[in-house]
N, C-alpha and C positions, 0 to 999 in steps of 0.2 A: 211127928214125921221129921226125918232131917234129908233136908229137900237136897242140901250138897251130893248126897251117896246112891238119892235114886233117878235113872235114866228114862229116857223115852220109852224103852223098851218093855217099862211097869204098864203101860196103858195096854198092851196086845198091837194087834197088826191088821192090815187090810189089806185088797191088790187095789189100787187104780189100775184099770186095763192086767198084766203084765209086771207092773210095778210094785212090789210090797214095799209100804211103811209103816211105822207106828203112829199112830193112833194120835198121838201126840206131835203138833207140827209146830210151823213158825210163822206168825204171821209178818210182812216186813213195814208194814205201812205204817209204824212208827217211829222206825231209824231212821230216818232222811230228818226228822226234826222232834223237837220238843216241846211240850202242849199240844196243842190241836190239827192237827193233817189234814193232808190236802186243801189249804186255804191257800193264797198266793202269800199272805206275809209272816208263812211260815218259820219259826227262828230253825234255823239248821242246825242240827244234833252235834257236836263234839266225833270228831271221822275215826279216829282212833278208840273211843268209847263204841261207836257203832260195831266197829270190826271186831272187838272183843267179844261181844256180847255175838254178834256170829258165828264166829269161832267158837266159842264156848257153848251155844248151842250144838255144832254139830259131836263135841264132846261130850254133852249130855244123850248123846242118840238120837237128836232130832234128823231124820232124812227125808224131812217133806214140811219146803221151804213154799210159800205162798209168797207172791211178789205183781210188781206190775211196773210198765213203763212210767203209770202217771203218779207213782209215789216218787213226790221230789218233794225237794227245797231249792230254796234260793242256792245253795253251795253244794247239794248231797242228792245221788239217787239213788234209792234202793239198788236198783239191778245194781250198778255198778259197783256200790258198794259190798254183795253178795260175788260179785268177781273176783273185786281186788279183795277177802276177807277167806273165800274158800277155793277159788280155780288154783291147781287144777283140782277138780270138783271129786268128790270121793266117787265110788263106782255105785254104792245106794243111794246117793245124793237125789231127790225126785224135786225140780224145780217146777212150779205151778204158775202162771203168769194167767193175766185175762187183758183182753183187748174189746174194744168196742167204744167206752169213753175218755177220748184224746182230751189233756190238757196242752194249752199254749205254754209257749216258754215263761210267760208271767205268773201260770197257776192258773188260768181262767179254764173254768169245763168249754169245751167243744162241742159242737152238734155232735149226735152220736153218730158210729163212723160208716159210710156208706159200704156195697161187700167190695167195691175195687178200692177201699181206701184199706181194707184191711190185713191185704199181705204187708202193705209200707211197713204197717202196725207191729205185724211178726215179726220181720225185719230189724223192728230198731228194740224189740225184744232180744233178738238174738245177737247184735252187737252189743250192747249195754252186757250181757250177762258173757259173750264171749264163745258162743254156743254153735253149733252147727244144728243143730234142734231143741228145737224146747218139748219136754217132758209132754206138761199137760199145759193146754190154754184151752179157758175161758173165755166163751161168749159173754159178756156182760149188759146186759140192756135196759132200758128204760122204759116204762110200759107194761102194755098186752096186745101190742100188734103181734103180725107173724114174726117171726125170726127165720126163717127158710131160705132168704137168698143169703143172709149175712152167714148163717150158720154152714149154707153149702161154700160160700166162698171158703170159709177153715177148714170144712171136709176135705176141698182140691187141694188144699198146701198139705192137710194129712196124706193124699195120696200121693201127693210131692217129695212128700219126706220130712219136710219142713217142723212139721207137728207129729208125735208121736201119740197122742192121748186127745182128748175132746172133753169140754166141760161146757154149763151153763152156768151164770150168775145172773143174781137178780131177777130170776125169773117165776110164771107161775105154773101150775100144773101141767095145764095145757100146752107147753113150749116142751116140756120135758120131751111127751110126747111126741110133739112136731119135729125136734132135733132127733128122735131115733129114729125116725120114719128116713133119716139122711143118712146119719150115720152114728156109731156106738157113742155112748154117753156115759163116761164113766165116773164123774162127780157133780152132782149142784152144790153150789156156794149162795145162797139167802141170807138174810139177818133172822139168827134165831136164838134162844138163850131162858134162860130158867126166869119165867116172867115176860119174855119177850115174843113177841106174835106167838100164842098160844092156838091162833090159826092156822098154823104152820104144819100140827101136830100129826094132821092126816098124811098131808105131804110128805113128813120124813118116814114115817111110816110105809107110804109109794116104794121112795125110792130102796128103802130096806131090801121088800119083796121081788122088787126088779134086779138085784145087785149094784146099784148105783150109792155113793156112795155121798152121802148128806154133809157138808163141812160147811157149819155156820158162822158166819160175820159178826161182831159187838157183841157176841156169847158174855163175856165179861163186862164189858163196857153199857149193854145195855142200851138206854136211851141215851147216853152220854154220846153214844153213838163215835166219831173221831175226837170227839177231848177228850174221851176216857171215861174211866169208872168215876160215878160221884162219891166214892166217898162214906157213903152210908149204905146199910145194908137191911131189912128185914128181921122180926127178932128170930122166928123160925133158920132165918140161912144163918143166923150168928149161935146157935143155941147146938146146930148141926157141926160147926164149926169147933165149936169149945169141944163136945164131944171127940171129936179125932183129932184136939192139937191143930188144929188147920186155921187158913184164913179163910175168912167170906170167899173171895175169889176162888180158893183152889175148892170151894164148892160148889160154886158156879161148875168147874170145870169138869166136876166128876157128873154134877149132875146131867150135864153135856152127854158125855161118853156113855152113862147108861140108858141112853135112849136108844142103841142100839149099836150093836158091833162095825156095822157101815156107818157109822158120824165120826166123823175126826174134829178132832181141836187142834183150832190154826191163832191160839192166845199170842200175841205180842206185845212186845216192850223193848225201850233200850236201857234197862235199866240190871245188871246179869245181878242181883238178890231175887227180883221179878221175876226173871226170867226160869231161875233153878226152883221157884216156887211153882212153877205154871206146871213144869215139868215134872213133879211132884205128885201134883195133886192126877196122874195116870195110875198111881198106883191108890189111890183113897176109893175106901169099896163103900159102900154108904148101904144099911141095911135097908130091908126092904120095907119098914115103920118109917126109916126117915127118906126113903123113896117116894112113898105114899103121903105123906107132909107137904115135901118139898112140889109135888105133882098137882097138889092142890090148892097150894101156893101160887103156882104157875099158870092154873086155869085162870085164878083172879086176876091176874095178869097188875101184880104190885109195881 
């Protein structure tokens, strides 16, 4: 594969709501630093290496940027950094934020956020990114209580105008549910990945059948979870690998995308050889022997 010549556009497309994108997204919760995110003594990423590697995404075809207020560092935010790297914003551009888990200015997590704390939330979403609406946000929660007032509080800023799209993160079956009973739901965002909550499986399967559309967290990464990928890999993913020229990761990433036409991959890095690798592997079609390998790999949950 020569990952420089293929774009986002090799993975196929989806709608969120109204919205088509490829398949293939950005996740951002890497650029604000280097090694492991979201900690408070996070080292902050080089600003200029960040922007590039933005930039250079949206020239690869990537039009479905995943983001949030609480990716920072000490010196670097996401949002902001997605301002000053792409505003003004192309017209496919699809910005994805989630609100729910406030960090303090030191990095320390917050109670999760009450439903009148939650317009603030949007707010300092749509300043940060420069925005008079945000695309889609994300309910993001902790738990298996209800979500009903938090998720109606997002509804009314949807009817506001505020919010163009609705999403859940972190959630389970049963919220899925409870948010559509308020209003449309057009993405969950979970941790999910080749080997990873292999419980999961019915779930994305849900949202298929519903038209909702499955975009999972640490796909790559794994249990590494925010430090990242470890490093090692399986000999099955490395054997799948050798065969199409590919890395471990960009089979991670196909194996992602063929669970079904509604999962998008939201892989990130700030690193742009990473980066045009991720993007890459949209177009690795993997036969249906090493589909059937890699699935039962998955069940064992390595």
């Amino acid at each position: 594969m020569t990952s420089e010549t293929i774009t986002a556009a090799a993975s196929g497309t989806w709608k969120l709501g109204d919205l088509t994108v490829n398949r293939i997204g950005f996740g951002a919760m890497r650029l604000p630093q280097t090694g492991k995110a979201l900690v408070p003594d996070a080292v902050p990423r080089d600003r200029d290496q960040a922007i590039s590697v933005l930039r250079r995404a949206v020239e690869l075809g990537v039009n479905h940027i995943d983001t949030a207020a609480f990716y920072f560092s000490a010196l670097r935010s996401a949002n902001e950094l997605i301002n000053r790297a792409l505003a003004p914003y192309p017209d496919d551009l699809v910005i994805a934020t989630k609100v729910g888990e406030p960090r303090d200015p030191s990095g320390a997590w917050l109670p999760q956020a009450r439903p009148e704390q939650l317009r603030g939330l949007v707010e300092e979403n749509l300043r940060q990114l420069g925005r008079d609406h945000l695309d889609v946000v994300n309910l993001r929660i902790v738990g298996t209580g209800s979500i009903a007032e938090r998720f109606g509080a997002l509804a009314e800023l949807r009817e506001a105008g505020l919010i163009r799209h609705l999403g859940i993160s972190n959630v389970h079956p049963h919220h899925l549910a409870e948010a559509q009973a308020i209003a449309p739901v057009v993405c969950v965002q979970n941790m999910y990945g080749l080997g990873v909550r292999p419980e999961q499986d019915a779930f994305v399967r849900t949202c298929g059948e519903q038209g909702v559309a499955f975009v999972p967290f640490y796909a790559i990464a794994a249990t590494g979870r925010q430090a990242g990928a470890s490093g090692s890999d399986h000999p099955e993913i490395l054997s799948v690998a050798r065969a199409h020229g590919a890395g471990p990761a960009q089979v991670r990433i196909a194996w992602t995308l063929h669970r079904g036409p509604h999962v998008l991959a939201i892989p990130g890095t700030g690193d742009p050889r990473h980066l045009a690798s991720n993007v890459a592997a949209g177009a690795l079609r993997l036969s249906e022997e090493e589909v059937a390998v890699l699935d039962s790999l998955h069940r064992q949950n390595p």
